[in-house]
Backbone as CSV, one residue per row, in Angstrom:
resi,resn,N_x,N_y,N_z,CA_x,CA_y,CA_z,C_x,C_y,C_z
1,UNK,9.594,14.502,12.390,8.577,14.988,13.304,7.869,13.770,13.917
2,UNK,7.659,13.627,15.227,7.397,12.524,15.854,5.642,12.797,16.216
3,UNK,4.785,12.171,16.213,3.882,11.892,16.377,2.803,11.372,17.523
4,UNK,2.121,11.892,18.408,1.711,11.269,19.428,0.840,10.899,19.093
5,UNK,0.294,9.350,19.893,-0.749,8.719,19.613,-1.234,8.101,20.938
6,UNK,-2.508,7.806,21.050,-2.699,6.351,22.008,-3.461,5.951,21.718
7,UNK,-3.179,4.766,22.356,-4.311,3.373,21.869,-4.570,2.414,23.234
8,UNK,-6.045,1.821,23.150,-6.601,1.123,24.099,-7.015,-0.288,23.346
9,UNK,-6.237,-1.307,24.094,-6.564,-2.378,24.021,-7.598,-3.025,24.467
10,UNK,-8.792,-2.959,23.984,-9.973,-3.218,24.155,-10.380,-4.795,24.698
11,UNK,-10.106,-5.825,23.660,-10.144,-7.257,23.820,-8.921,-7.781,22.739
12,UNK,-9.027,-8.373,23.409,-7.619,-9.804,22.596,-7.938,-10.970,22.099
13,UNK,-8.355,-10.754,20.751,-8.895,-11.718,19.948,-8.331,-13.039,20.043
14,UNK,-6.808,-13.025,19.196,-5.977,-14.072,18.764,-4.744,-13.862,19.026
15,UNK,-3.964,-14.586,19.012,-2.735,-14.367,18.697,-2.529,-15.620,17.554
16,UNK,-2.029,-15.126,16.291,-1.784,-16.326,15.378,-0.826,-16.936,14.938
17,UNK,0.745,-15.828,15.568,1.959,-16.472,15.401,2.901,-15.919,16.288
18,UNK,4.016,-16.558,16.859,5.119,-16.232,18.009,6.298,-16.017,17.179
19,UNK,7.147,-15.258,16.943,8.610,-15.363,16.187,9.504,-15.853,16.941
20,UNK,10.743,-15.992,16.784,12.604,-16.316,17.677,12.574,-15.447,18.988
21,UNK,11.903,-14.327,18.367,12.279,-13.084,19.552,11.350,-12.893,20.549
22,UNK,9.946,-13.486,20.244,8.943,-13.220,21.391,7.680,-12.352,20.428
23,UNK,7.924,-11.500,19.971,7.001,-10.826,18.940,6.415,-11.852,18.656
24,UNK,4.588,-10.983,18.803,3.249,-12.344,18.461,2.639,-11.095,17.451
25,UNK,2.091,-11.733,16.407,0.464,-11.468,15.283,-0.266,-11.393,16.096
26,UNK,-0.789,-10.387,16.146,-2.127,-10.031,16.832,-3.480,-9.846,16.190
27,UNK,-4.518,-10.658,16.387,-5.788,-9.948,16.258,-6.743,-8.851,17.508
28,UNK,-6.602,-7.732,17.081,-7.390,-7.319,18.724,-8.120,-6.183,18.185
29,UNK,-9.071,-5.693,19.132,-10.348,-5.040,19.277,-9.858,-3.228,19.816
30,UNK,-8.625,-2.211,19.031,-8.292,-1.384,19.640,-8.909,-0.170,19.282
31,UNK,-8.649,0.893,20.129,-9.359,2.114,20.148,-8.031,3.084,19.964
32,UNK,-8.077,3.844,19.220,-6.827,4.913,18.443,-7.298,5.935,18.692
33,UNK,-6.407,6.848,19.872,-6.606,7.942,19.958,-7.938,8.427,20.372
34,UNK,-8.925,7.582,21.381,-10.141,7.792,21.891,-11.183,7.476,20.936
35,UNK,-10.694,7.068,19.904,-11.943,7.108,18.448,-13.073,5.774,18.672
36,UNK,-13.689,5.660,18.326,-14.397,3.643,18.359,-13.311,2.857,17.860
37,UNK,-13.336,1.783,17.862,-12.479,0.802,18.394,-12.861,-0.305,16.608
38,UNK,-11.640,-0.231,16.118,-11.711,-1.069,15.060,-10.552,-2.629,15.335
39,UNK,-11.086,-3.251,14.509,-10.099,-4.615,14.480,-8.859,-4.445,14.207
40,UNK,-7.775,-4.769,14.659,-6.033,-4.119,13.950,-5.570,-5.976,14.324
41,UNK,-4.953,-5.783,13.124,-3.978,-7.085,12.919,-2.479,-6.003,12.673
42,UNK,-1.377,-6.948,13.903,-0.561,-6.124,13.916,0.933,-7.427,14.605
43,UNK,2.350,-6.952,14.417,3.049,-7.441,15.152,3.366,-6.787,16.390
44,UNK,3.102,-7.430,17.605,3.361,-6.400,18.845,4.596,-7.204,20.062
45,UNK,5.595,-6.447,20.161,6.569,-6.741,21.164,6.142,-7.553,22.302
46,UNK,6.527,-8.167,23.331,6.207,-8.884,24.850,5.531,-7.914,25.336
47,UNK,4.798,-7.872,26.165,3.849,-7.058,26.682,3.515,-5.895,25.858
48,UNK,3.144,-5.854,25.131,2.749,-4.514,23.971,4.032,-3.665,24.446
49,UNK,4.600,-3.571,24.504,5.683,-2.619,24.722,6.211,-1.814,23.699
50,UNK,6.048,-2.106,22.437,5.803,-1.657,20.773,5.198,-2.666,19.957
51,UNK,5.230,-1.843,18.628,4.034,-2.647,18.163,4.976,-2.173,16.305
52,UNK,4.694,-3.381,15.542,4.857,-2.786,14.061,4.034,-2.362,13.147
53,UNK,3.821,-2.264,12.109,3.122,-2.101,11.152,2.242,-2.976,11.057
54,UNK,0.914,-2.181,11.130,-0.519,-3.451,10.529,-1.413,-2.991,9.809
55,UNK,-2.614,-3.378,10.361,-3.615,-2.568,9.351,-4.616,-2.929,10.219
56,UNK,-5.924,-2.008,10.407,-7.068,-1.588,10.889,-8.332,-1.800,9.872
57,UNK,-9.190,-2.403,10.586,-10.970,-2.749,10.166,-11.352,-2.169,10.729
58,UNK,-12.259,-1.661,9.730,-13.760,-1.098,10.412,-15.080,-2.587,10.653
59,UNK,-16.047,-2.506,11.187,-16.630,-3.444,11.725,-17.044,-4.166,9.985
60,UNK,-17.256,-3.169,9.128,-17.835,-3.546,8.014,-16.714,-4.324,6.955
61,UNK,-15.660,-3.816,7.160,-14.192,-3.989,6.573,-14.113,-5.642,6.920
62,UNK,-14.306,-5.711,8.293,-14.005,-7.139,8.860,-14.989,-7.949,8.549
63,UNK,-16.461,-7.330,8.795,-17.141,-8.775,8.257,-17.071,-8.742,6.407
64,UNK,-17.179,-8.132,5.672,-16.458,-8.089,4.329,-15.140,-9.056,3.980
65,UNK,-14.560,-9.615,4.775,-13.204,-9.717,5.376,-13.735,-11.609,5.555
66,UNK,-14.228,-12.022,6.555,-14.963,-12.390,6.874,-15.800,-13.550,5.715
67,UNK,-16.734,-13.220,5.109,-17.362,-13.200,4.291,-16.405,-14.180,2.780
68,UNK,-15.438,-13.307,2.557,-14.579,-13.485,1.684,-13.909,-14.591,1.986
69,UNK,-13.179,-15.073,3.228,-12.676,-16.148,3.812,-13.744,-17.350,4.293
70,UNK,-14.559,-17.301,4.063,-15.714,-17.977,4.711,-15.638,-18.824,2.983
71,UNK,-15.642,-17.860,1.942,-15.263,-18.772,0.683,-14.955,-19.474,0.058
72,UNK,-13.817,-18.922,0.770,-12.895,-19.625,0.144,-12.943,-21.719,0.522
């Protein structure tokens, strides 16, 4: 069962790595499905054209996040 979604690319934080193929690490500022707009670190194709598996912050998640790396 396939799933519809959308998402708005809000701002474009970072990019923190390029692979062989063009696929970049993304840090960015997106909005899922009209909702508020959390932080997603993600791998995304040449022009967002797809995107892989990542994971999503909430504002609190990230500075928690943040915080922890600032620690180290």
């Amino acid at each position: 069962m396939s799933q519809e979604f959308s998402y708005d690319i809000l701002e474009e934080i970072a990019v923190l790595s390029e692979n062989t193929k063009g696929w970049t690490k993304e840090l960015n500022l997106i909005s899922w499905n009209g909702r508020p707009a959390k932080f997603d670190l993600r791998d995304w194709a040449p022009n967002h054209e797809k995107m892989g598996k990542g994971i999503t912050l909430t504002n609190e998640e990230f500075a928690a996040l943040k915080e922890t790396l600032t620690k180290m």
